[in-house]
Backbone bond lengths (Angstrom), bond angles and torsions (degrees), N, CA, C in turn:
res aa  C-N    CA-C-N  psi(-1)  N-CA   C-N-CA  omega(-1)  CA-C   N-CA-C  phi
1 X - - - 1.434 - - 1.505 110.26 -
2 X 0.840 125.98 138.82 1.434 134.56 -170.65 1.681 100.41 -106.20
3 X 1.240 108.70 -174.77 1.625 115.57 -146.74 1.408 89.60 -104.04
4 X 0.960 156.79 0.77 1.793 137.55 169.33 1.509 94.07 -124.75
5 X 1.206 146.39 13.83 1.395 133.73 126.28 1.734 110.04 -74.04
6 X 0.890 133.27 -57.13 1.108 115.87 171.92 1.941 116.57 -38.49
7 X 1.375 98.91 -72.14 1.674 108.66 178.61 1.885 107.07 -29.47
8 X 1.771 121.30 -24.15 1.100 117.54 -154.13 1.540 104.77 -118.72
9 X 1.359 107.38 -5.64 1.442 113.41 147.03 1.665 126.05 -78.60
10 X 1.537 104.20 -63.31 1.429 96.37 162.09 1.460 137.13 -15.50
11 X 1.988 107.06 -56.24 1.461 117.50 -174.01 1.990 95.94 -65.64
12 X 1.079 116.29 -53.45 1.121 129.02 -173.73 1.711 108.58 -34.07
13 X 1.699 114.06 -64.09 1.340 113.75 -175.46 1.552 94.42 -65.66
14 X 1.496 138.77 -36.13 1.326 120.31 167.39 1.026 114.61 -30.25
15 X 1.301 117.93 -76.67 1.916 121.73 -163.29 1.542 98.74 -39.93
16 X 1.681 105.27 -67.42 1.651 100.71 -165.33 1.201 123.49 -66.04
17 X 1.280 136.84 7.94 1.401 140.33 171.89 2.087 102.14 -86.78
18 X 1.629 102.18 -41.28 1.372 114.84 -159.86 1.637 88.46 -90.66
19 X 1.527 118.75 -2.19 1.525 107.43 -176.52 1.870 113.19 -94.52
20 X 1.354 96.00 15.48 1.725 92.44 -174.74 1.709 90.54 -91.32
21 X 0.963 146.08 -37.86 1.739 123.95 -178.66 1.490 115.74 -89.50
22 X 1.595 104.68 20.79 1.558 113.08 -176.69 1.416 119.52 -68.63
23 X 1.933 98.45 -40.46 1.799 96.73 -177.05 1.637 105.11 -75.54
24 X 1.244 139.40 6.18 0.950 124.70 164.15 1.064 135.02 -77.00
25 X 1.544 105.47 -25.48 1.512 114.75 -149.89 1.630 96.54 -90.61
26 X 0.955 125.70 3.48 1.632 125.87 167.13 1.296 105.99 -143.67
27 X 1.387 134.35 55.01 1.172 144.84 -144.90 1.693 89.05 -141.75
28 X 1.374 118.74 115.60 1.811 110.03 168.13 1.337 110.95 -115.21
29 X 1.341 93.64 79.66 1.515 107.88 161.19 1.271 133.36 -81.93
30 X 0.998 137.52 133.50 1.730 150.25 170.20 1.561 103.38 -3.54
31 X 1.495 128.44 -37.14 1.663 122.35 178.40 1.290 90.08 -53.24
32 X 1.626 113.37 -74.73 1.101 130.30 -141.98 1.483 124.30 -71.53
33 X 1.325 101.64 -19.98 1.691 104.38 163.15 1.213 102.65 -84.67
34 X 1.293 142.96 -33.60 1.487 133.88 166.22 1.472 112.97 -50.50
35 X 1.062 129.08 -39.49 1.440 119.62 -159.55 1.418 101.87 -96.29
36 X 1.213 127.85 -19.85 1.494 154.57 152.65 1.715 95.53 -27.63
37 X 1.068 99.12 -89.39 1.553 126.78 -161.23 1.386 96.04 -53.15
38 X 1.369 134.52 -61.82 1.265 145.47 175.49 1.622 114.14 -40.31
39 X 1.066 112.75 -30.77 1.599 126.99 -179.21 1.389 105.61 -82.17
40 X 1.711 107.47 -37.66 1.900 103.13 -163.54 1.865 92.86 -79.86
41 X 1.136 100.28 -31.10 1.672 112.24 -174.25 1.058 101.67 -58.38
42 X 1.572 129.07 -68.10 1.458 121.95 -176.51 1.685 126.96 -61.97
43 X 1.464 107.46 -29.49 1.195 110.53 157.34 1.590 115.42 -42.00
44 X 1.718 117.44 -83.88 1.220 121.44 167.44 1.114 133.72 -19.05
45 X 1.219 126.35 -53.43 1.587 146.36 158.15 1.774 106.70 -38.06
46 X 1.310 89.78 -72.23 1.889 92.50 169.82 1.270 133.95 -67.84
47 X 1.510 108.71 2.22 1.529 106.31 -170.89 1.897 81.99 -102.73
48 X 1.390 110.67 -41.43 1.856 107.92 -170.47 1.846 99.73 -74.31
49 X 0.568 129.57 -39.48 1.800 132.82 160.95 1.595 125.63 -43.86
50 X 1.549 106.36 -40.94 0.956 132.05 155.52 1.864 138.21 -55.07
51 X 1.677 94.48 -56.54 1.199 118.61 143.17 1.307 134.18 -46.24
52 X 1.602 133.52 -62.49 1.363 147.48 157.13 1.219 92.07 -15.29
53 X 1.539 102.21 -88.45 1.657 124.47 -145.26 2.051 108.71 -58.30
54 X 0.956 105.55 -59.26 1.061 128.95 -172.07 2.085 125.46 -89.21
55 X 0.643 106.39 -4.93 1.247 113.77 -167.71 1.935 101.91 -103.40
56 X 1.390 110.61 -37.16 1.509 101.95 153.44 1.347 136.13 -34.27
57 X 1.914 86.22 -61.59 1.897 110.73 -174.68 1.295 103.36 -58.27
58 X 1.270 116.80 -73.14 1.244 123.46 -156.08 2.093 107.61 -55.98
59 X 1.348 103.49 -36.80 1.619 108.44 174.38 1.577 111.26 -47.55
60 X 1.554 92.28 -45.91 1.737 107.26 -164.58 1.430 85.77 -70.54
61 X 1.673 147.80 -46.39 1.214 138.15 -142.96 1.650 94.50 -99.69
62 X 1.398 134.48 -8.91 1.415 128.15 -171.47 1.803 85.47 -90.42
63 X 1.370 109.31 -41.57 1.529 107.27 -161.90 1.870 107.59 -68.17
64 X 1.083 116.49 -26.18 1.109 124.16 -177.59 1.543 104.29 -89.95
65 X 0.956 125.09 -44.46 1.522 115.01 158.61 1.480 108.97 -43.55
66 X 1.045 116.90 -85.92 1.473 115.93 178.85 1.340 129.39 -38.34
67 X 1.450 116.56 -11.14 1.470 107.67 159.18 1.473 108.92 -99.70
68 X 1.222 137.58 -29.22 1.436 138.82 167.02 1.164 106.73 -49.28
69 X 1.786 125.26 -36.53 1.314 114.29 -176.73 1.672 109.89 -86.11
70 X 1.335 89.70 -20.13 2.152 83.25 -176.17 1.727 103.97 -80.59
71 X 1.513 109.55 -42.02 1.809 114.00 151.55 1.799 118.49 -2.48
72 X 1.363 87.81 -77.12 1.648 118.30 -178.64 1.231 95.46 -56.64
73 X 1.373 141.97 -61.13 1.514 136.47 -147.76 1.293 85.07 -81.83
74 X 1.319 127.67 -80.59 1.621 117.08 -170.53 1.233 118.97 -36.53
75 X 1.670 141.02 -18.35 1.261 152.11 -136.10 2.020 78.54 -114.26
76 X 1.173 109.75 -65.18 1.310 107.57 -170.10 1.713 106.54 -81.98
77 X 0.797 104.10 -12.58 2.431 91.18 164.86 1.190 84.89 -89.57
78 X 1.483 158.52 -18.89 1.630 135.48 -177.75 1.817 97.01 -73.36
79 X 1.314 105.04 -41.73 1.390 110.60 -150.08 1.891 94.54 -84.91
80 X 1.224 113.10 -22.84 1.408 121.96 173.30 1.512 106.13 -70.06
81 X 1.443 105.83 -72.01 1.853 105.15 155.98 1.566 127.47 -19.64
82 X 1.186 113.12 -42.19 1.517 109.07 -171.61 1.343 107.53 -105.01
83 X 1.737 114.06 -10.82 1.641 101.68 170.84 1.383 117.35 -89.05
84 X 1.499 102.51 -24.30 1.701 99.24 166.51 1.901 94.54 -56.67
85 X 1.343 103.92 -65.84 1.529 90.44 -136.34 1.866 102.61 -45.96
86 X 1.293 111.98 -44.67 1.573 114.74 167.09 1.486 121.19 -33.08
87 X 1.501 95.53 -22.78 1.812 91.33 -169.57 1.585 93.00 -90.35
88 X 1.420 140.33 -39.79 1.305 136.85 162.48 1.163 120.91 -52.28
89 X 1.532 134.06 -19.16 1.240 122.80 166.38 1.008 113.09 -79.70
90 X 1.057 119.57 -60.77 1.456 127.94 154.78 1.811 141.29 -12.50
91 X 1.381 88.81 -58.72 1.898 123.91 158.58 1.602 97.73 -45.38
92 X 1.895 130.69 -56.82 1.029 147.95 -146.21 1.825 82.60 -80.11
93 X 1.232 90.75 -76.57 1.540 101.63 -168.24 1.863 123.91 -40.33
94 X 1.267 89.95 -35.53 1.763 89.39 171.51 1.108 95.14 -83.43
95 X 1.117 145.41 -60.81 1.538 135.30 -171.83 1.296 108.16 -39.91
96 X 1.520 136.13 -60.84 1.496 140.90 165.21 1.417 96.58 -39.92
97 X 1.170 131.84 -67.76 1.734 128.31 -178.48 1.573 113.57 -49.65
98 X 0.671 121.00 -41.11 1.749 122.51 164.40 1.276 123.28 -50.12
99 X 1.244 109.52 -55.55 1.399 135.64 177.93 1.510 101.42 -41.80
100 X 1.567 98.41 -77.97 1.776 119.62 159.79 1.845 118.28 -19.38
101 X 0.813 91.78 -50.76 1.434 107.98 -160.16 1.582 103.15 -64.45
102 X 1.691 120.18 -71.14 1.085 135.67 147.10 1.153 112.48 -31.05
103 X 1.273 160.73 -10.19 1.755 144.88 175.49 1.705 80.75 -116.53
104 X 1.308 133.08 -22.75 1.566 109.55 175.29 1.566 111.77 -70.79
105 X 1.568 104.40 -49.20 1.505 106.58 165.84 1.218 119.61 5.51
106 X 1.702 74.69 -92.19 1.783 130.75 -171.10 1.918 95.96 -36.42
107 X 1.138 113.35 -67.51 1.059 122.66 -156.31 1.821 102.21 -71.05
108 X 1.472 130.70 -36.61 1.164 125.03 138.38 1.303 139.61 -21.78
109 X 1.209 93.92 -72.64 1.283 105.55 173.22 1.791 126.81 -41.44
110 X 1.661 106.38 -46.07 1.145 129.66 174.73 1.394 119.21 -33.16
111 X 2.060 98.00 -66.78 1.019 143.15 -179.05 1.676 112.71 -49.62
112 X 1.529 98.43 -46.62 1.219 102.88 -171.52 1.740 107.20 -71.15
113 X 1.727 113.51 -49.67 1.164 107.39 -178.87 1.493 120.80 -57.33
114 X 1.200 138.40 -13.56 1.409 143.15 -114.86 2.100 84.63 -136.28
115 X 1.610 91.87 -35.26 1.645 100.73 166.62 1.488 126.31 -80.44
116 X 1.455 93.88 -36.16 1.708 106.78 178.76 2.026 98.32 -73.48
117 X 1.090 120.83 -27.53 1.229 109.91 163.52 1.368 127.74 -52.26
118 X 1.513 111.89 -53.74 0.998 129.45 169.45 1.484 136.56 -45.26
119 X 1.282 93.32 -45.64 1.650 125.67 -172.73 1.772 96.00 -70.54
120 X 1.435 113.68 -40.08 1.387 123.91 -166.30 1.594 108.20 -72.10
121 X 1.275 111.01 -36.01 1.375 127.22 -143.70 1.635 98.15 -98.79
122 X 1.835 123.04 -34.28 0.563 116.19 134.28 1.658 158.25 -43.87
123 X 1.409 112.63 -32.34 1.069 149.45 -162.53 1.498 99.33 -71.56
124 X 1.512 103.97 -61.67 1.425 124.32 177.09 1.480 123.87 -52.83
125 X 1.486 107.12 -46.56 1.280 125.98 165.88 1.739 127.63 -59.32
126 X 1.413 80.19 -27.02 1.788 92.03 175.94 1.710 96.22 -86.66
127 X 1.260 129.10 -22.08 1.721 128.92 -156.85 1.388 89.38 -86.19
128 X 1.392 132.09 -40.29 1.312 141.73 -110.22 2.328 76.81 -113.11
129 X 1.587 93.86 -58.24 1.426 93.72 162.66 1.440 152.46 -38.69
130 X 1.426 83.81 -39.42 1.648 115.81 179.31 1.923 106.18 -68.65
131 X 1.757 86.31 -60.75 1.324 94.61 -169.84 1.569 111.70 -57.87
132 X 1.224 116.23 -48.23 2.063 112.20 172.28 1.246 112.63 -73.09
133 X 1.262 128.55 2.83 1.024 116.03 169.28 1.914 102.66 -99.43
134 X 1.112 112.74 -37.30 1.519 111.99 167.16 1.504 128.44 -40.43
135 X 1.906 97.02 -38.36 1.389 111.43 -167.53 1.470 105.54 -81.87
136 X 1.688 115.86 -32.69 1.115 109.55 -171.46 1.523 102.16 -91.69
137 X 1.023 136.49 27.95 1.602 149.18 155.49 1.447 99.29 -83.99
138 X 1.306 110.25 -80.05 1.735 113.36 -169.07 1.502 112.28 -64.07
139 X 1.566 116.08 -7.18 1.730 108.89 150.68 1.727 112.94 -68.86
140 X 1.415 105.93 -47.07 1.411 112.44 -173.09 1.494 95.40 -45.22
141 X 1.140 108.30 -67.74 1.745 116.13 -154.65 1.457 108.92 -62.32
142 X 1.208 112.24 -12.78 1.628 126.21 -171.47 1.312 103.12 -65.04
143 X 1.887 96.35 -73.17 1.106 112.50 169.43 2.053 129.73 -43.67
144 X 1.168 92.35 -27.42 1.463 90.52 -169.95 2.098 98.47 -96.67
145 X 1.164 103.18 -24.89 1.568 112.34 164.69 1.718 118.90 -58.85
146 X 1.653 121.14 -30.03 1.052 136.56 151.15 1.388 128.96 -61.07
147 X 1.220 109.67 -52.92 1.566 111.37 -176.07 1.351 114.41 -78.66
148 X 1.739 107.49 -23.03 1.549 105.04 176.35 1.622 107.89 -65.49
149 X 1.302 102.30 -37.28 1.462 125.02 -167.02 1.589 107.19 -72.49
150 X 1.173 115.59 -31.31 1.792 115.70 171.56 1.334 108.26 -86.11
151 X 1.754 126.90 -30.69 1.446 123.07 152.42 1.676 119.51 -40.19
152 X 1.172 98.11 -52.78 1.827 91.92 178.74 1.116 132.61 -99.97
153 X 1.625 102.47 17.90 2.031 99.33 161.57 1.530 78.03 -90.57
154 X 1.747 128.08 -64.01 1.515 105.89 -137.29 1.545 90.13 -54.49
155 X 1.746 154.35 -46.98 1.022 142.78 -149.99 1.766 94.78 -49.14
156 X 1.368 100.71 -77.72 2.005 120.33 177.21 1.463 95.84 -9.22
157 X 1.967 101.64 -76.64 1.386 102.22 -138.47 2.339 91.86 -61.71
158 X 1.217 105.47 -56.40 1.522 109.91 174.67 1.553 107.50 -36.48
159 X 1.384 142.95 -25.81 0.732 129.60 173.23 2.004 138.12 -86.94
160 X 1.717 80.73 -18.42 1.396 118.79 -168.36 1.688 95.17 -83.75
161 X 1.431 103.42 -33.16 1.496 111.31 -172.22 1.300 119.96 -75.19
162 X 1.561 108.30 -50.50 1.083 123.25 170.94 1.662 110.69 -55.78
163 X 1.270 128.25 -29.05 1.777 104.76 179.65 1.485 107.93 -78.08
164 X 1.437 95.37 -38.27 1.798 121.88 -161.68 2.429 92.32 -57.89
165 X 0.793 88.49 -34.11 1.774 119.22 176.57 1.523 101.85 -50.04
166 X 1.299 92.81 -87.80 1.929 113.96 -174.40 1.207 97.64 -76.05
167 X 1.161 143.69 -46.69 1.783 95.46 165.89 1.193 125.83 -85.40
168 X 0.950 151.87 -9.88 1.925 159.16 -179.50 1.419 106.62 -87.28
169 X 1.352 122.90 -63.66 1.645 120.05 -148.56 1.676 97.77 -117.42
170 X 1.370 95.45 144.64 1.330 112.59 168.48 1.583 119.37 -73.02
171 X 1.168 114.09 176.49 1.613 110.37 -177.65 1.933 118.16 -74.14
172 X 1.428 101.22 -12.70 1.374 112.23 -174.92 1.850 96.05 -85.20
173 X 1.228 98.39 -29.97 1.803 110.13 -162.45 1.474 95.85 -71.05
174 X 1.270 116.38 -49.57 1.436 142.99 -172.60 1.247 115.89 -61.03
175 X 1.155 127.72 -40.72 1.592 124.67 -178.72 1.919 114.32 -73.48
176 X 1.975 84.95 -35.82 1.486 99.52 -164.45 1.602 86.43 -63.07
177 X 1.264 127.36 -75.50 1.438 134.64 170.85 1.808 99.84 3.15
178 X 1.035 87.51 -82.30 2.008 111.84 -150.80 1.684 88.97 -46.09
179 X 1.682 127.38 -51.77 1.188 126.52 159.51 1.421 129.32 -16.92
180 X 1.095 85.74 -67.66 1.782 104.17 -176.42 1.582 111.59 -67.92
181 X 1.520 132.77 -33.89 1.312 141.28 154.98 1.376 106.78 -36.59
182 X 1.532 126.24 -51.94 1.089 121.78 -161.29 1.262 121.89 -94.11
183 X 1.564 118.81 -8.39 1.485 131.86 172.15 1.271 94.05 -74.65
184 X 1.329 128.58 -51.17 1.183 116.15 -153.41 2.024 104.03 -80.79
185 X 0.956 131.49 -65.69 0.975 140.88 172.13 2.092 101.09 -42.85
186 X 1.219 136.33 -3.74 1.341 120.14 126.58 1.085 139.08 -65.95
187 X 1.351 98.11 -38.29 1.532 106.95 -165.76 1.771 100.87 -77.15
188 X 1.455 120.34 -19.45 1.425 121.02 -173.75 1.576 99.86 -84.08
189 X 1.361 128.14 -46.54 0.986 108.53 -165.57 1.609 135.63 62.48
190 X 1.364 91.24 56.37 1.172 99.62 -167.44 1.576 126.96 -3.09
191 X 1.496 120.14 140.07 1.289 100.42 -177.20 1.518 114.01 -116.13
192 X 1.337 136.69 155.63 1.252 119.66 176.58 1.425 116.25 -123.09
């Protein structure tokens, strides 16, 4: 005998050892429709017991759910309703604020150039002040830088004369001199 006839006896006395509680097991005998019936019965029993007690509550508690939940939904399309409409007033209102905003600009802006004109024009007028008034300073001082300055040659030269005088020339020499200083210095006319 070789080795998978053997292996195929083995399974074999399996079955028939495991085949003695076989006719039962699909067997409808008198237990088994009893215990059958007894099961659908107690079921039944517990499903109408079940029913009675409970089938009120729970109706009353699905129905009340269901209006708490339709509550809520209507509660939020009101509240959806009124945030749109807020968002269109709103929508309106910044748009009007924009609008606003831009003609304040605008009108700034205007203001501002219309000042910077001003500011300039002034500005100039004050430069324009400054400057003739500067010029007619450094005439003043010109002038007075001259006359100080023709004060202290004639002092010099009168002084230069007078030594150059007393020691060199006699009093006859001296007058003729001082003469002749003074023709000439008419006839020059000083110049400035």
């Amino acid at each position: 005998m070789n080795l998978s006839s053997q292996i195929l006896e083995q399974q074999v006395m399996i079955i028939a050892t495991a085949g003695a509680g076989f006719d039962r097991f699909l067997g409808f005998d008198a237990a088994w429709i009893t215990g059958v019936g007894f099961n659908i019965l107690n079921i039944l029993v517990l499903a109408y017991i079940l029913w009675r007690i409970l089938y009120g509550p729970v109706k009353k508690f699905l129905a009340d759910r269901a209006a708490r939940v339709q509550a809520q939904i209507d509660n939020a399309e009101t509240m959806l309703k009124d945030a749109q409409s807020y968002k269109e007033e709103y929508s309106g209102k910044l748009s009007g604020v924009e609008v606003e905003r831009a003609s304040i600009l605008d009108s700034v802006k205007k203001r501002a150039l219309t000042d910077e004109a001003t500011i300039i024009k002034k500005a100039n007028e004050h430069a324009e002040q400054l400057k003739t008034r500067a010029y007619g300073d450094i005439e003043r001082e010109k002038e007075k830088a001259q006359d100080e300055m023709k004060k202290q040659i004639i002092d010099l030269s009168s002084m230069l004369t007078l030594r150059y005088i007393s020691t060199t020339i006699n009093e006859e020499h001296q007058n003729k001199l001082f003469d002749d200083i003074i023709e000439e210095m008419r006839a020059a006319k000083w110049q400035s």
